[in-house]
C-alpha positions in Angstrom: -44.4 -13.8 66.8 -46.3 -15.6 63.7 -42.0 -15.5 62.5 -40.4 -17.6 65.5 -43.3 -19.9 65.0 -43.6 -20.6 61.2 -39.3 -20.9 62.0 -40.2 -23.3 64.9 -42.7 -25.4 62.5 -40.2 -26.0 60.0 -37.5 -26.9 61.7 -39.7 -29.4 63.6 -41.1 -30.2 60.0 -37.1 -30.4 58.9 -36.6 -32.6 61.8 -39.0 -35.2 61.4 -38.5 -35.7 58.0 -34.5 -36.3 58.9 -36.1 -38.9 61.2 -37.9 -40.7 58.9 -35.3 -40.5 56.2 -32.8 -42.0 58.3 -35.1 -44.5 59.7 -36.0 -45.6 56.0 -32.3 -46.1 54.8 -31.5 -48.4 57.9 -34.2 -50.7 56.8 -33.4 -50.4 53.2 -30.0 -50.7 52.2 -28.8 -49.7 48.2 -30.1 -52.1 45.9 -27.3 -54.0 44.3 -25.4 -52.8 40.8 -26.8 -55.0 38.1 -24.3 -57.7 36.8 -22.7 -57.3 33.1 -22.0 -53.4 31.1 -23.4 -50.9 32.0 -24.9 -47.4 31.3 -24.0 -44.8 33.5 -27.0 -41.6 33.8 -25.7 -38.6 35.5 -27.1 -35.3 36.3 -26.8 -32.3 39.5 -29.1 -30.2 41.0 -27.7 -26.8 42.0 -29.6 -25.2 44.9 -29.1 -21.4 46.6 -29.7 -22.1 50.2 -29.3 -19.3 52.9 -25.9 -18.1 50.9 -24.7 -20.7 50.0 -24.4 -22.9 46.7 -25.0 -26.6 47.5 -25.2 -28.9 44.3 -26.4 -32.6 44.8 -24.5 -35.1 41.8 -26.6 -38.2 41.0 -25.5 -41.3 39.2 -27.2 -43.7 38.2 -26.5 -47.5 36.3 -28.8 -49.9 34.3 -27.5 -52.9 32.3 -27.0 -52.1 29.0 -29.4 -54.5 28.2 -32.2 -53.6 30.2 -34.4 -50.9 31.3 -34.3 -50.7 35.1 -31.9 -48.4 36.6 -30.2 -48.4 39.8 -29.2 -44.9 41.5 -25.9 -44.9 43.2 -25.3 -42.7 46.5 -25.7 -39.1 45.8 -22.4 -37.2 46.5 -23.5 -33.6 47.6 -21.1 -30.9 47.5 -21.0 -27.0 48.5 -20.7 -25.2 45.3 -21.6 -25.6 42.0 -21.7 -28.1 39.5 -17.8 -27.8 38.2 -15.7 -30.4 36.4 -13.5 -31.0 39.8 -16.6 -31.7 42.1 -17.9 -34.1 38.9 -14.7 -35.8 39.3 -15.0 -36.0 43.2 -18.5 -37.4 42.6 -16.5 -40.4 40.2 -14.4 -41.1 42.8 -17.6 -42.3 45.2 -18.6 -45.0 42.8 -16.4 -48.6 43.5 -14.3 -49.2 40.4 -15.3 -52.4 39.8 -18.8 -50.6 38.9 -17.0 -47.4 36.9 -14.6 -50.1 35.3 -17.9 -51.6 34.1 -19.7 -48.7 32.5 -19.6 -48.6 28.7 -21.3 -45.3 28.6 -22.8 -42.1 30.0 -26.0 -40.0 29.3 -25.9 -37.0 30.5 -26.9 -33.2 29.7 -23.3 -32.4 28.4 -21.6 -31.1 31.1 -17.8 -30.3 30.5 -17.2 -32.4 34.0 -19.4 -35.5 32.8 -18.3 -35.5 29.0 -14.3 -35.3 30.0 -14.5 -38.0 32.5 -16.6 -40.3 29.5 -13.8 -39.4 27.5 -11.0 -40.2 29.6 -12.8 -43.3 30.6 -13.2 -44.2 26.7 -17.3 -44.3 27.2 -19.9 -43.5 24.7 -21.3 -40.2 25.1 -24.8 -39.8 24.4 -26.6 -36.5 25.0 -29.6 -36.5 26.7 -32.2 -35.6 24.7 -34.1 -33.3 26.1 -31.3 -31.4 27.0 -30.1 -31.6 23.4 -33.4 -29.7 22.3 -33.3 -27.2 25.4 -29.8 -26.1 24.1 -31.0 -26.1 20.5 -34.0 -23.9 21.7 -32.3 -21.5 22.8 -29.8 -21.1 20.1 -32.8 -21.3 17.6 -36.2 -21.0 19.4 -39.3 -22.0 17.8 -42.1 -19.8 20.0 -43.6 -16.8 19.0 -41.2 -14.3 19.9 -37.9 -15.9 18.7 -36.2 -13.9 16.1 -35.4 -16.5 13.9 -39.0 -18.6 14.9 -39.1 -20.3 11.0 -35.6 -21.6 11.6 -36.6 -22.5 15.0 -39.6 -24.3 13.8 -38.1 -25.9 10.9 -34.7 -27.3 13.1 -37.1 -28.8 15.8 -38.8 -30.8 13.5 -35.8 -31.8 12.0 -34.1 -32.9 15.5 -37.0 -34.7 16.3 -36.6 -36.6 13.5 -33.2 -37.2 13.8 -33.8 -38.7 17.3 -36.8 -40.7 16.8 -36.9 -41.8 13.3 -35.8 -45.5 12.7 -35.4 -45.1 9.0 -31.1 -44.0 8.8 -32.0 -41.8 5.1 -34.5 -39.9 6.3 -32.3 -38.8 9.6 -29.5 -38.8 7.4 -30.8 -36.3 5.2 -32.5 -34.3 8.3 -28.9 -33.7 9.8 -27.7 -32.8 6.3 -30.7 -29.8 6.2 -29.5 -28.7 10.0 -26.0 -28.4 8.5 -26.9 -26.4 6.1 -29.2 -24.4 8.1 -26.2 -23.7 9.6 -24.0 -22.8 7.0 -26.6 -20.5 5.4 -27.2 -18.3 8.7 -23.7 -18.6 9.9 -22.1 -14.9 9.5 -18.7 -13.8 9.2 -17.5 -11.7 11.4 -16.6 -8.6 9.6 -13.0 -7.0 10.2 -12.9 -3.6 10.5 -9.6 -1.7 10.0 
């Protein structure tokens, strides 16, 4: 019993909110895609939903000389987040707009990174993602096996990324690099 009505609540819940969602996007339309070159910001959300992968894939533009960005239409597929749906989500945006972009941050997805290619975009990595995948190569916390390196590469990233003075982030890339050099193994033949 307490079951079919916790099911009957939601859905009613599910119901209203579908009402209220729809009634919001006939009053407001998309805003409009800023004028000049733009930046393109993409990213998905992959969801597991009664069986089911569903993966939502969001775009969204600022000019490249300003700070205010303007989401597109979210293209939603079943599945999830592969190079060929990336390249369906493309295809949703007017190509006046995609002809427009000069560049794309992202979190390195195959999908996103060969369309910025092909397209001849800038790629820049967002940066968070860009220390999440460094984290886990090299991880700074407590029980990382290599925690010093960890440490040592964070702060050298962060550097890198926020720094303003081109020697000093010149010479922190140059210490990553040789970080990796130095604890780079060969892998040993055996005959």
């Amino acid at each position: 019993m307490k079951e079919r009505r916790a099911t009957t609540v939601a859905a009613a819940r599910s119901a209203r909110l579908r009402k209220e969602r729809d009634a919001f996007n006939e009053k407001q339309p998309w805003h409009s895609i800023p004028r000049g070159p733009l930046i393109m910001i993409a990213d998905a959300i992959v969801k597991y939903r009664k069986g089911v992968w569903h993966t939502w894939f969001f775009m969204l533009v600022r000019p490249v000389d300003g700070e205010d960005a303007v989401i597109l239409p979210p293209y939603h597929a079943q599945g999830r987040e592969v190079c060929t749906e990336w390249l369906n989500a493309f295809e949703t945006v007017s190509p006046n707009v995609l002809k427009r972009v000069k560049a794309l941050v992202s979190d390195g997805h195959r999908g996103l990174t060969s369309e910025a290619t092909w397209r001849g975009w800038l790629i820049q990595r967002c940066h968070i993602h860009l220390i999440m995948a460094i984290q886990a190569r090299r991880s700074r916390w407590a029980m990382s096996r290599l925690q010093s390196e960890g440490v040592e590469i964070h702060a050298l990233t962060n550097c890198i990324l926020n720094n303003p003075c081109q020697k000093k982030a010149d010479q922190a890339l140059a210490r990553i690099e040789e970080i990796g050099w130095s604890s780079w193994k060969a892998p040993t033949h055996v005959p």
